[in-house]
Backbone bond lengths (Angstrom), bond angles and torsions (degrees), N, CA, C in turn:
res aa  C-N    CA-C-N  psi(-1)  N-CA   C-N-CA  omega(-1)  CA-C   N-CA-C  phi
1 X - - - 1.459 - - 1.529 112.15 -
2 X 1.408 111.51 -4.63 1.662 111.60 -175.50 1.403 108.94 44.01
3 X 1.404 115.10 50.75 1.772 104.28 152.17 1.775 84.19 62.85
4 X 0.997 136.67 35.44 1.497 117.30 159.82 1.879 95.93 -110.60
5 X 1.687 103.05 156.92 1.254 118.95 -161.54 1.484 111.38 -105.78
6 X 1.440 118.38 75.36 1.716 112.39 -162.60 1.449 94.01 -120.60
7 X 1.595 99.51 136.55 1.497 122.81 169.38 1.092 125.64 -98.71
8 X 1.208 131.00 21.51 1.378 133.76 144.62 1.644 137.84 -147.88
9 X 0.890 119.98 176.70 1.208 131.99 -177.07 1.956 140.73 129.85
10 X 0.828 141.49 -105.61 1.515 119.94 157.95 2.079 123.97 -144.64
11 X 0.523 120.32 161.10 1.775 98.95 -164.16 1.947 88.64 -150.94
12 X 1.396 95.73 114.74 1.211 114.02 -179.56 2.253 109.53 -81.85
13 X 1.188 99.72 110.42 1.787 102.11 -174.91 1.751 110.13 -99.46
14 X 1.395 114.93 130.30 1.134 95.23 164.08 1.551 115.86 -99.94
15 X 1.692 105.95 99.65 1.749 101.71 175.95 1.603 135.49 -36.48
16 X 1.309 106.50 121.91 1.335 103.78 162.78 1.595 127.26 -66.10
17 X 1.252 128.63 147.27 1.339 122.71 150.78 1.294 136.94 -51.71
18 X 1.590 114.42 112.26 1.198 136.86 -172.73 1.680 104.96 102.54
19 X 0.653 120.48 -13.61 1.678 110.55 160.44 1.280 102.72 -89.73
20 X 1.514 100.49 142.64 1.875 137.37 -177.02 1.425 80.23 -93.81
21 X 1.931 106.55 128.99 1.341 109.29 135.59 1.775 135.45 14.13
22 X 1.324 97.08 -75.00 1.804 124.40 173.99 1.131 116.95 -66.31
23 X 1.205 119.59 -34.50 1.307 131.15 152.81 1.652 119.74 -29.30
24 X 1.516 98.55 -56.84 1.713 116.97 -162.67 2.096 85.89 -85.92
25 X 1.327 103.99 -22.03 1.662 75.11 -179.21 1.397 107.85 -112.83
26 X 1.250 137.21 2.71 2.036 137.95 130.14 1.811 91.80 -43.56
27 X 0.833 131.55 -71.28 1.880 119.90 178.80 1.163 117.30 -12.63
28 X 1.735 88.71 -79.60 1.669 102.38 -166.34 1.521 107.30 -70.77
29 X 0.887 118.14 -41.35 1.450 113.67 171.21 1.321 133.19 -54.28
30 X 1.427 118.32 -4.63 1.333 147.43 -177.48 1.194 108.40 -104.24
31 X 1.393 118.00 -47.57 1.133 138.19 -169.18 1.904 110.06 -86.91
32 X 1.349 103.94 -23.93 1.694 89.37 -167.61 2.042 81.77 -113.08
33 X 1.012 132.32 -55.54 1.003 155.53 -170.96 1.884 109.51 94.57
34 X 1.412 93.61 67.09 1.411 104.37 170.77 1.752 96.24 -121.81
35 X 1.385 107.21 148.11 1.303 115.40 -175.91 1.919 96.05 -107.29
36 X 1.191 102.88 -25.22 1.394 88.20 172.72 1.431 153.06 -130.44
37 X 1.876 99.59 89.54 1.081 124.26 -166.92 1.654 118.08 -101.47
38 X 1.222 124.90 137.66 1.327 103.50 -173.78 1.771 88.21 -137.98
39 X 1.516 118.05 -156.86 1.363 117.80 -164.97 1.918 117.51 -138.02
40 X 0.838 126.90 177.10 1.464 125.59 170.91 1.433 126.54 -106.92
41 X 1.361 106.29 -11.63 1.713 102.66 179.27 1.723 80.91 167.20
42 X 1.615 113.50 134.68 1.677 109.73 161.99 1.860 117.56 -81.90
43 X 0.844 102.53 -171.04 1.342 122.21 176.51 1.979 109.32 -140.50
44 X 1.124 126.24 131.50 1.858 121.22 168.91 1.377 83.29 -55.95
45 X 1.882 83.53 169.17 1.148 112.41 -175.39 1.278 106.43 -79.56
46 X 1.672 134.01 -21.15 1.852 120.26 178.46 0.955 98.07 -86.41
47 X 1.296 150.99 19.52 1.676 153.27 -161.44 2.064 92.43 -116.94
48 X 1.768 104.89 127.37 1.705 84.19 167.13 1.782 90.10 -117.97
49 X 1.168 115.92 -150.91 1.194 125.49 163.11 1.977 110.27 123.11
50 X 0.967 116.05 -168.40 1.811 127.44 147.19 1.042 112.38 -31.94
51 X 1.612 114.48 109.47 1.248 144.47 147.91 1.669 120.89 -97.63
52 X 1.269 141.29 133.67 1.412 130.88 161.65 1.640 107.39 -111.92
53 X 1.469 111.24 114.63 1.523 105.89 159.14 1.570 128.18 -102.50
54 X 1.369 116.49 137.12 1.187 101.39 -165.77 1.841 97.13 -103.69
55 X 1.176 110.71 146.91 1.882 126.24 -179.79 1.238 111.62 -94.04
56 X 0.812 125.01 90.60 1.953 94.07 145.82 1.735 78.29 128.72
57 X 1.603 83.72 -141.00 1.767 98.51 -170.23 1.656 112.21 -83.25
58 X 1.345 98.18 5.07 1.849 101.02 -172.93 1.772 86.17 -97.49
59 X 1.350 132.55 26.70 1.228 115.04 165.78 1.982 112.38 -78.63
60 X 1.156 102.10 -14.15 1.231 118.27 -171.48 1.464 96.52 -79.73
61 X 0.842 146.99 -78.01 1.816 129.46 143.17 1.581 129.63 32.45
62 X 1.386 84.29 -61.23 1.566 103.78 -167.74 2.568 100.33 -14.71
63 X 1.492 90.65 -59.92 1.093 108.52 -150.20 1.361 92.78 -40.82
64 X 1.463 146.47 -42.37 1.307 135.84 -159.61 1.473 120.97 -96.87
65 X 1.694 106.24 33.92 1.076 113.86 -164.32 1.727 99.82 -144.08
66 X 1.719 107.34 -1.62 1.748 107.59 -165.91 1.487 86.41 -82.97
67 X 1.845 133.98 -53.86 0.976 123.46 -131.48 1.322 101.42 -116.80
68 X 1.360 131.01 47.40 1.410 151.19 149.57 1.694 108.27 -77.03
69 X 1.303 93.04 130.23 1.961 109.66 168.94 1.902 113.48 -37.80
70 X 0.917 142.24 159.75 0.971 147.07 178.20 1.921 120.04 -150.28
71 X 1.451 102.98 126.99 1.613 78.82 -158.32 2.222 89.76 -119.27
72 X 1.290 83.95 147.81 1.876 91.38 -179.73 1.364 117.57 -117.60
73 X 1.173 107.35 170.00 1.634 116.11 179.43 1.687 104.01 -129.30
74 X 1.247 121.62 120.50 1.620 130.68 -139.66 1.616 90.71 -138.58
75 X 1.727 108.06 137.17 1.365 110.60 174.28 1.744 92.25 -139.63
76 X 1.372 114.42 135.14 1.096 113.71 -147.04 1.731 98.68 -127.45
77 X 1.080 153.24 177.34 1.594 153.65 177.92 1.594 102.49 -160.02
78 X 1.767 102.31 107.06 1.430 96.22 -176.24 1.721 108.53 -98.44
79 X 1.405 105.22 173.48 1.769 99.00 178.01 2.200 98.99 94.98
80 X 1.321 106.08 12.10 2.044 95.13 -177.89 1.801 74.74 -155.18
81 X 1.137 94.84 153.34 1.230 125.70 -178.79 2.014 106.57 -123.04
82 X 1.328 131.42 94.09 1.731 112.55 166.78 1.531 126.82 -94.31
83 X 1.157 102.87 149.27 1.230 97.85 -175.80 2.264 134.01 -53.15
84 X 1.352 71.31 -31.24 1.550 91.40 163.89 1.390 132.03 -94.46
85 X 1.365 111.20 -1.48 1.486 144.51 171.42 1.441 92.36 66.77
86 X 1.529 129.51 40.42 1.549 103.98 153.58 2.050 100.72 -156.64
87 X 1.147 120.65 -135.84 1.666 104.75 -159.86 1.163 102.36 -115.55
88 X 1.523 106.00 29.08 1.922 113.92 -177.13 1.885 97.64 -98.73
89 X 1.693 95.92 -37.63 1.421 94.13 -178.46 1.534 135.21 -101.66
90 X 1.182 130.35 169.25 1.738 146.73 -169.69 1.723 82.26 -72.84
91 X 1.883 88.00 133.61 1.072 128.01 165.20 1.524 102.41 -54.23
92 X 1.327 115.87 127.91 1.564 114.75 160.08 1.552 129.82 -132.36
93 X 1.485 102.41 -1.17 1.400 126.00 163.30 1.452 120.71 -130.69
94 X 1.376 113.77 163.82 1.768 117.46 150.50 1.026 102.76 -144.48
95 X 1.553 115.60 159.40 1.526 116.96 -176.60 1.467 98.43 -149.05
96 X 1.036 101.59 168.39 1.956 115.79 -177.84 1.907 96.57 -67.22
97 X 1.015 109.24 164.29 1.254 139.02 166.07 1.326 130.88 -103.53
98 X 1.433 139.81 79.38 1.135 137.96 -160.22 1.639 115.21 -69.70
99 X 1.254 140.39 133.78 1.150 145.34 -92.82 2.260 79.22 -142.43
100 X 1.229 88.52 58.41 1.840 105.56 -172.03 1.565 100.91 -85.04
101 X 1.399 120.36 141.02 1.199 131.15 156.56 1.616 110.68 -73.83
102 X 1.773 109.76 157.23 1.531 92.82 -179.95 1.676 116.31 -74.12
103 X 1.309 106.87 -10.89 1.709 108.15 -173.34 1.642 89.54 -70.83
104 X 1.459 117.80 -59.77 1.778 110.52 -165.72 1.724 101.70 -60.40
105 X 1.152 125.29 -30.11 1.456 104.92 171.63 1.916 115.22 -70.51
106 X 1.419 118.13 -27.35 1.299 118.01 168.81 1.177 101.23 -42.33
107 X 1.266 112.03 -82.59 1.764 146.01 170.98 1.804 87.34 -14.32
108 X 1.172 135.87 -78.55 1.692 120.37 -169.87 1.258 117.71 -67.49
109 X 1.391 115.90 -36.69 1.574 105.09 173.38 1.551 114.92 -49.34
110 X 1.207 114.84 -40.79 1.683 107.38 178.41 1.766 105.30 -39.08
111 X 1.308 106.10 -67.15 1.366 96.89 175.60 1.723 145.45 -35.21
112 X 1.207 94.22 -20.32 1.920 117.17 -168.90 2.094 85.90 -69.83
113 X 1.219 123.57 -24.12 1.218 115.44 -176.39 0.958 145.79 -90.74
114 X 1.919 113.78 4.27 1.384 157.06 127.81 1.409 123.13 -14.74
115 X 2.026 90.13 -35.76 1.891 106.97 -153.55 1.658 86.85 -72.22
116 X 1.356 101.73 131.18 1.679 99.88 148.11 1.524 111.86 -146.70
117 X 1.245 107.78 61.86 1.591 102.36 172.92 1.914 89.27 -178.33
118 X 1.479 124.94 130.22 1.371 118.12 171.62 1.884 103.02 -150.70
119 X 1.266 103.52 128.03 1.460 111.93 173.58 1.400 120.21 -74.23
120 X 2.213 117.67 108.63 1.451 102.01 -165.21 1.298 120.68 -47.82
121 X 1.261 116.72 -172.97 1.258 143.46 166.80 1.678 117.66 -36.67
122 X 1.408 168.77 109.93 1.315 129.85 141.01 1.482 131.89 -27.99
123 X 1.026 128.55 -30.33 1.309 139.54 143.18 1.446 133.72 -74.18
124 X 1.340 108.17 58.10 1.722 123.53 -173.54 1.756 107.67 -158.40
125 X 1.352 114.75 141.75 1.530 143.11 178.24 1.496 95.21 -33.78
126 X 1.384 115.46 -33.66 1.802 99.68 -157.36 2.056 99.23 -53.26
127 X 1.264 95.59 136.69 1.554 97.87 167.44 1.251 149.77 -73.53
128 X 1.186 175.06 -10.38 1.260 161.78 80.86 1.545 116.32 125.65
129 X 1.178 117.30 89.25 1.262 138.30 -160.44 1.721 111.71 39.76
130 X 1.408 102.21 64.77 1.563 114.04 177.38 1.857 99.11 75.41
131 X 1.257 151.21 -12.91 1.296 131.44 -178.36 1.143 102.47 -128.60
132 X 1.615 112.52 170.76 1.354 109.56 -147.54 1.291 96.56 -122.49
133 X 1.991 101.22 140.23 1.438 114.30 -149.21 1.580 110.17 -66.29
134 X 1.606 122.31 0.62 1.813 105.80 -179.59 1.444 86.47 -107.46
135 X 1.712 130.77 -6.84 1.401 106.26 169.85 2.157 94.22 -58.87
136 X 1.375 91.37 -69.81 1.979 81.89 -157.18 1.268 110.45 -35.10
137 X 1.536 115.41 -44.65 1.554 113.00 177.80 1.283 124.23 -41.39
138 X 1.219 131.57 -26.47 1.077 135.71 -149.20 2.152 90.87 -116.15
139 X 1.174 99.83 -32.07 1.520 112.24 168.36 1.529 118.91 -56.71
140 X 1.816 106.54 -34.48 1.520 115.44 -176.36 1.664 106.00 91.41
141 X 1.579 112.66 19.69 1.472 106.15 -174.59 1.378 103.22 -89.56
142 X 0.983 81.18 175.58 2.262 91.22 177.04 1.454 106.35 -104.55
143 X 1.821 128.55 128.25 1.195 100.53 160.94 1.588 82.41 -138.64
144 X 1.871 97.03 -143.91 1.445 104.74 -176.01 1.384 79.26 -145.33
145 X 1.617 106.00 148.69 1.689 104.73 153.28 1.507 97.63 -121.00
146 X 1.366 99.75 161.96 1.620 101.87 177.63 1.554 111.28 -98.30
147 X 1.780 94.93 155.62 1.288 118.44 179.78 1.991 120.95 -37.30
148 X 1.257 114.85 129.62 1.639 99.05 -164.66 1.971 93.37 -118.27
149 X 1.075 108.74 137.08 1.843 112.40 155.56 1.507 117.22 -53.96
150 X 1.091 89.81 133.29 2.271 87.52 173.10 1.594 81.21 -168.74
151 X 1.239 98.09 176.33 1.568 108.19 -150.85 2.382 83.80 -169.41
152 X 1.501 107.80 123.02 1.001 130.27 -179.40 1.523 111.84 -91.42
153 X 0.775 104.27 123.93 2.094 92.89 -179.89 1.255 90.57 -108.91
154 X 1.276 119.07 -54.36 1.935 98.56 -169.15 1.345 114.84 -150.33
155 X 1.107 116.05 125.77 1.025 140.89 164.72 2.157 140.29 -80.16
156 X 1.198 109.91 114.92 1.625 87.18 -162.21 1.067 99.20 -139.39
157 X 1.500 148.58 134.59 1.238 154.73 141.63 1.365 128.03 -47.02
158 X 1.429 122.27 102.81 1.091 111.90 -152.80 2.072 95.34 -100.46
159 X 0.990 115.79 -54.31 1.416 119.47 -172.72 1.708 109.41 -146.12
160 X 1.562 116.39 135.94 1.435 126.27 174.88 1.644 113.93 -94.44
161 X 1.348 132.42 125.64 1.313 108.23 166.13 1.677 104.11 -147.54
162 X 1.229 119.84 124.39 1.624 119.16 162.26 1.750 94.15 50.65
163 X 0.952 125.46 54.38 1.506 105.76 170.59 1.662 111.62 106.11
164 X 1.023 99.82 -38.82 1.844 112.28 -159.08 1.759 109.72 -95.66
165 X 1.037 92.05 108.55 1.693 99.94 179.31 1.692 109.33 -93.18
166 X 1.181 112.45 155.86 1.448 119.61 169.11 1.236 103.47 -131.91
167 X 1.436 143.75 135.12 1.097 148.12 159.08 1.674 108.64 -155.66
168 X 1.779 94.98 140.95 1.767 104.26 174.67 1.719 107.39 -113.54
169 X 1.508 86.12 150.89 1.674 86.30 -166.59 1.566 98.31 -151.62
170 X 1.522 117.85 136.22 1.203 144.55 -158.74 2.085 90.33 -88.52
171 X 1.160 102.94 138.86 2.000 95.99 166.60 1.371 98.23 -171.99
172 X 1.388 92.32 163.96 2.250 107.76 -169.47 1.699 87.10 -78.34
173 X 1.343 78.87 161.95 1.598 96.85 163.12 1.571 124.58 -26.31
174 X 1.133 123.08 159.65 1.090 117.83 163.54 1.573 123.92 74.92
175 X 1.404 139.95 -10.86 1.190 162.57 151.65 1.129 114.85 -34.06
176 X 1.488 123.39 107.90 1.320 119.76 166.78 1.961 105.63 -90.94
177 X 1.642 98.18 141.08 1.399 103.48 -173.84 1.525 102.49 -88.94
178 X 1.064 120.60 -63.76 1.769 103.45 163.99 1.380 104.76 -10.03
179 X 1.364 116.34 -83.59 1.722 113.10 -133.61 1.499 93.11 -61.30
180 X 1.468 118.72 -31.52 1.417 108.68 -166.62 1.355 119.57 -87.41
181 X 1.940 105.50 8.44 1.623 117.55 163.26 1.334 98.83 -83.72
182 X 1.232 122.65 -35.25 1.646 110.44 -170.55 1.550 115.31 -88.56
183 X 1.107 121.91 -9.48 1.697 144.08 176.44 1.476 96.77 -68.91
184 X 1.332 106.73 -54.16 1.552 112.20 -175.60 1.206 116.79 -81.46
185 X 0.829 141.04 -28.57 2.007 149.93 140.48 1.276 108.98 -40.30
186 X 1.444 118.95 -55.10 1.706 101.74 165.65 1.495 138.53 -61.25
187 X 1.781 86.50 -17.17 1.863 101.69 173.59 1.130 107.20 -59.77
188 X 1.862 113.77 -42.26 1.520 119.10 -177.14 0.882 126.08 -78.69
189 X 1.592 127.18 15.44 0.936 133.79 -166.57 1.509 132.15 37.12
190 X 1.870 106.48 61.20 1.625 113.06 -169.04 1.599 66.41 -157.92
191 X 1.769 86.62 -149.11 1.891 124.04 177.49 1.445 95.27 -148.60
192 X 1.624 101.79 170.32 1.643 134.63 -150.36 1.298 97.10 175.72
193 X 1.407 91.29 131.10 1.945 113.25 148.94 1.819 109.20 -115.37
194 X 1.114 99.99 -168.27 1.359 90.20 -173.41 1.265 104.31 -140.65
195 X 1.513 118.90 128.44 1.406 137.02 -118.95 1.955 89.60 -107.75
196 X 1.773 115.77 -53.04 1.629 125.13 168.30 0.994 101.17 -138.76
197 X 1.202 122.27 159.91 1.269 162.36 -98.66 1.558 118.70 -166.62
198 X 1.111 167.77 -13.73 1.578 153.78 -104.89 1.786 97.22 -106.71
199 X 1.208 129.63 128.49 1.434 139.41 165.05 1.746 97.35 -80.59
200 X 1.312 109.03 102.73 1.678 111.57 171.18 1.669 112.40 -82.35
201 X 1.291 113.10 -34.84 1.482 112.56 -171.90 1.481 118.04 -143.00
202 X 1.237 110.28 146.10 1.751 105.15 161.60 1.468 84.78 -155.36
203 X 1.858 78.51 137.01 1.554 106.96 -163.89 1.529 128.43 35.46
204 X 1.391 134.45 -126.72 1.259 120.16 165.08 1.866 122.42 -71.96
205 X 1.273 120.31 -20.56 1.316 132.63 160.88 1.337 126.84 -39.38
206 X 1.275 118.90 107.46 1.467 112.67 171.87 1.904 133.57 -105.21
207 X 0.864 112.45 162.72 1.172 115.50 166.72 1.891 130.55 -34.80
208 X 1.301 94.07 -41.56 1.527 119.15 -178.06 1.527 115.53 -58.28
209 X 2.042 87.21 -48.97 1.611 94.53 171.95 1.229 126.26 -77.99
210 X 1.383 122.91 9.48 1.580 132.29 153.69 1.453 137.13 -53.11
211 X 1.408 115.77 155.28 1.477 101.25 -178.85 1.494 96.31 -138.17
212 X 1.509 124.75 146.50 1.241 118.06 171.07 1.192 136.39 -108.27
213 X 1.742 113.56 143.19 1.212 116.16 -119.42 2.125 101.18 -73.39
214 X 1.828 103.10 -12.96 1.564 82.81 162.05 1.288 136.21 -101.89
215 X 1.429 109.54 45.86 1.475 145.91 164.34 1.349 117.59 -90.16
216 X 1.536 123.45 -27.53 1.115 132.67 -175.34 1.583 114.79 -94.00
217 X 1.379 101.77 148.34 1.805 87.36 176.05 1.427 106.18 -173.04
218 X 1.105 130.30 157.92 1.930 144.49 -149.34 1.391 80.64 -49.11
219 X 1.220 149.41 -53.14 1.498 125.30 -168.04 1.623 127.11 -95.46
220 X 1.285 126.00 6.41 1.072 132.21 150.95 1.353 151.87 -133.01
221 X 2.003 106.29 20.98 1.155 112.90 174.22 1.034 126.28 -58.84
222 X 1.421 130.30 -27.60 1.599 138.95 173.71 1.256 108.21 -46.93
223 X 1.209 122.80 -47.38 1.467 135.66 -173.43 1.605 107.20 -49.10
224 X 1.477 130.63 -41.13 1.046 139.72 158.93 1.439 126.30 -57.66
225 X 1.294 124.88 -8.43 1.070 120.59 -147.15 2.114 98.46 -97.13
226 X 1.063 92.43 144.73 2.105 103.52 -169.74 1.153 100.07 -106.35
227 X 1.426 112.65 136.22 1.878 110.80 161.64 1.417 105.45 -90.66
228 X 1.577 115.73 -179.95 1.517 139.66 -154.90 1.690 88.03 -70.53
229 X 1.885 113.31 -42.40 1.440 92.95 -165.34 1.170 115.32 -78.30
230 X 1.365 111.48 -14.37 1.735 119.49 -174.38 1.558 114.45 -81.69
231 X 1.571 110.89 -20.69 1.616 113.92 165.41 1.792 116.03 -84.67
232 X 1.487 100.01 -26.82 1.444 104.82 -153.69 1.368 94.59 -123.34
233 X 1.275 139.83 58.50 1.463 117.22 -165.72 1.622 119.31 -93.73
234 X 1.359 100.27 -15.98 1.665 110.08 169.90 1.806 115.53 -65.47
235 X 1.239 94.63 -28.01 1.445 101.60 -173.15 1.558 116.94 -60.69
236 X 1.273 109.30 128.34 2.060 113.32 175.55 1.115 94.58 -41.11
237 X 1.661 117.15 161.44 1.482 129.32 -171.78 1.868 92.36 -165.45
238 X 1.627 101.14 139.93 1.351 104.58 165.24 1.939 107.83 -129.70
239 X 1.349 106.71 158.00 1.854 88.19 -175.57 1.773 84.95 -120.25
240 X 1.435 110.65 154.46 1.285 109.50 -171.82 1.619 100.93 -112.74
241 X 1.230 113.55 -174.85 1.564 113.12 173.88 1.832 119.40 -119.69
242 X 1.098 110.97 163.12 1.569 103.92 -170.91 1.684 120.10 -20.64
243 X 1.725 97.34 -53.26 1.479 111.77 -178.71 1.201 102.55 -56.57
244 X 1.248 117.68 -71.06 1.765 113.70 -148.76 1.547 104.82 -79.76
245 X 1.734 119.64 -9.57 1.312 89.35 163.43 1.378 128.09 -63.45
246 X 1.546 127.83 -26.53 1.467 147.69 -158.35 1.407 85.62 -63.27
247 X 1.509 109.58 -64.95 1.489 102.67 -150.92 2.055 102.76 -69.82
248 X 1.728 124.51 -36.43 0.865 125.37 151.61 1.769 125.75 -1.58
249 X 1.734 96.74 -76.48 1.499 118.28 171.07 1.611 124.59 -42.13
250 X 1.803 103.29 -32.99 1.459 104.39 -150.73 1.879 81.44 -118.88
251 X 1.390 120.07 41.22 1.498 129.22 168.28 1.723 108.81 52.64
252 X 1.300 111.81 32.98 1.396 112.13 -175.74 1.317 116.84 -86.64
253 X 1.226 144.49 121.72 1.645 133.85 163.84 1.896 118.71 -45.73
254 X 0.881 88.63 131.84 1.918 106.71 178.61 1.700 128.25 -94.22
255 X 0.842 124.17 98.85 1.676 106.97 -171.69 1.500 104.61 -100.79
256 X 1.032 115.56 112.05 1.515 145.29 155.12 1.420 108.30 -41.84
257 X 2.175 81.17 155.02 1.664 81.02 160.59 1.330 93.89 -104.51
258 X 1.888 118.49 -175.30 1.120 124.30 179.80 1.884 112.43 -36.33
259 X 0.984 110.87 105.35 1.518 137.50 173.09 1.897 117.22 -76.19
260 X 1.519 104.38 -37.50 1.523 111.06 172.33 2.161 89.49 74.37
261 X 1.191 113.63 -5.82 1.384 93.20 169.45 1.513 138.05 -148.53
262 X 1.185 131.63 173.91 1.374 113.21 -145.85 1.984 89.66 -138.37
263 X 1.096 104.36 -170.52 1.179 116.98 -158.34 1.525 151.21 3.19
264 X 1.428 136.29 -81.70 1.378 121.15 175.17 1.500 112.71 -86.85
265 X 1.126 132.46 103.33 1.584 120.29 -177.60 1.694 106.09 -100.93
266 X 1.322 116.25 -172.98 1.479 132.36 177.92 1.435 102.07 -118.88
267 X 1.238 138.65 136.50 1.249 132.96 -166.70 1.522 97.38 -127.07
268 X 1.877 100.89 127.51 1.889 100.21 170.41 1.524 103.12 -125.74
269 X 1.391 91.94 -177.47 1.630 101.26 174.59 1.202 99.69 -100.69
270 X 1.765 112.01 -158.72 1.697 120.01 -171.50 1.293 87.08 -86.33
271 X 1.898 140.85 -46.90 1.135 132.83 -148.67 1.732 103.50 -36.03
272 X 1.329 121.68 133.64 1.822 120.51 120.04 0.997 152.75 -36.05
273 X 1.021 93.31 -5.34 1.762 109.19 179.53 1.612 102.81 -107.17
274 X 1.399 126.15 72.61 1.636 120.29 174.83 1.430 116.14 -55.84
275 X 1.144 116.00 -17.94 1.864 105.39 -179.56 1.361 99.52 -57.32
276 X 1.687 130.04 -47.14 1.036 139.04 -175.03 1.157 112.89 -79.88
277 X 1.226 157.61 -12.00 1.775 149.42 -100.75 1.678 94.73 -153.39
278 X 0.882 110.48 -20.21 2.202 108.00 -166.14 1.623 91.48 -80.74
279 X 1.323 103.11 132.15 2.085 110.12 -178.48 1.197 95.43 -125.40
280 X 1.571 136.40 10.73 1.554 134.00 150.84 1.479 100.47 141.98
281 X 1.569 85.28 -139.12 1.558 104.38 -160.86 1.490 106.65 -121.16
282 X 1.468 141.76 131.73 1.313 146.28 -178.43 1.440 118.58 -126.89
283 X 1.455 116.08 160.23 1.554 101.29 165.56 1.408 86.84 -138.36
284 X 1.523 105.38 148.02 1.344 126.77 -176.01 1.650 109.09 -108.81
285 X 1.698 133.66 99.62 1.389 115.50 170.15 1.520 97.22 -121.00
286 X 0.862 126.45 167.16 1.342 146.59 179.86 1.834 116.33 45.66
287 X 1.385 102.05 33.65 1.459 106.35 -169.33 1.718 126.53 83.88
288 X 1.228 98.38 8.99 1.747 114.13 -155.96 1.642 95.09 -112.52
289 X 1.425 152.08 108.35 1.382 130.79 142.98 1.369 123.19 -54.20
290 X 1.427 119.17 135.34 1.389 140.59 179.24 1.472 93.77 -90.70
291 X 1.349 129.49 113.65 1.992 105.51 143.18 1.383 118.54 -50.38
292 X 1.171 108.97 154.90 1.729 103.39 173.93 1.562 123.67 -138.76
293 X 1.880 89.20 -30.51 1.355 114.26 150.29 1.398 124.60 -154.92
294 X 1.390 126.60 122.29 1.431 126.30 -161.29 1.735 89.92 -124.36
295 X 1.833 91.20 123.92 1.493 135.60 169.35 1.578 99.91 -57.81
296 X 1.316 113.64 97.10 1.634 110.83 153.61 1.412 114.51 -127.90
């Protein structure tokens, strides 16, 4: 960053175990003294892996960053059933162990990629008449959550041992990894919770390019810090000029010349400096930019 002083942009964490999400942004927020940091999707606390926080004015962002694929690395213990479906919670079942070779368990995982519909967790954020479904769980209430779409792209068996499976698997948004440890335990005809956890990827972002968060500290979090093109680089992009950024800023429509493109774009200025340079979000139809969201 050369000693330059920028307040925003996005900072990829690789979570430790036992820190909450919120956790990592009480840190940075401690640590950078920005109050306004928010996040792209959590992870539980026995879960580590890829985190993205966004700083500053790129919290407004967030949105083009929730509904990207996300891929994990899963260690699983079949034959126990938890109540929270992973190794935080009380045993509440056991079941036999079916007596599978590792090729016939290959052989069923193919199937797990069929799944396109899974009911979260009782122990998960989704909400339920405004409160959140592992508060009641944890209350002993009864509810229902409803059935959700998700869609599996890949599935892989990574290693068999005494019980203990490892497998990483690519899925859309919204995917709870529990349910789809215990989905796959019923393929095998037993039960499973899921023992770790690690988030390796979201979207092109990996794990690798992470930093952890007690690595960071009041004098070199900046150093971490990613611009829009370095998180988002597939994404359409238009750069504006002195004029039309002004009117840009002040929610004005823009008419272009032939642009060659149409709908959601990323809008910059001339600066070089992109950590600083992103002025939001636009849509371009008929040669005309819309603001849609302008970075202040």
């Amino acid at each position: 960053m050369n000693g330059m002083k920028t307040l925003s942009g996005f900072m990829l964490l690789d979570k430790p175990e036992e820190w909450t999400t919120f956790d990592l942004i009480r840190d940075l927020r401690k640590k950078s003294g920005i109050k306004k940091i928010g996040h792209t999707g959590t992870l539980d606390p026995f879960a580590t892996g890829l985190v993205i926080l966004t700083i500053g004015k790129i919290t407004r962002l967030s949105s083009l960053l929730l509904g990207l694929d996300k891929d994990y690395l899963v260690e699983i213990e079949l034959g126990l059933r938890k109540d929270t479906g992973d190794i935080t919670g009380n045993t509440i079942e056991t079941g036999e162990i079916p007596d599978l070779t590792e090729q016939k368990i290959r052989e069923i995982s193919k199937l797990i990629l069929e799944t396109t519909s899974q009911i979260p967790p009782n122990y998960s954020a989704v909400k339920v008449n405004g409160k959140r479904a592992y508060k009641l769980a944890r209350e002993g209430k009864d509810f229902t959550l409803t059935e959700k779409t998700i869609q599996i792209h890949t599935f892989e068996i990574c290693s068999v041992k005494e019980g203990i499976i490892t497998y990483k698997t690519k899925v859309s948004k919204g995917t709870y990894i529990r349910a789809l440890t215990e989905t796959f335990a019923e393929m095998l005809g037993t039960i499973a919770y899921t023992r770790s956890l690690q988030r390796t990827k979201i979207g092109h972002l990996t794990v690798e390019d992470a930093i952890s968060p007690l690595n960071i500290s009041e004098t070199n979090w900046q150093d971490y810090l990613k611009s829009v093109p370095q998180v988002l680089p597939s994404y359409q992009s238009i750069r504006l000029d002195s004029k039309q950024i002004i009117h840009f800023l002040h929610g004005q429509t823009i008419t272009l010349q032939e642009s060659g493109m149409t709908g959601e774009v990323l809008v910059y200025g001339l600066s070089e400096n992109d950590l600083e340079n992103c002025l939001g979000i636009g849509i371009i139809k008929d040669c005309v930019l819309h603001p849609q969201k302008v970075l202040v």
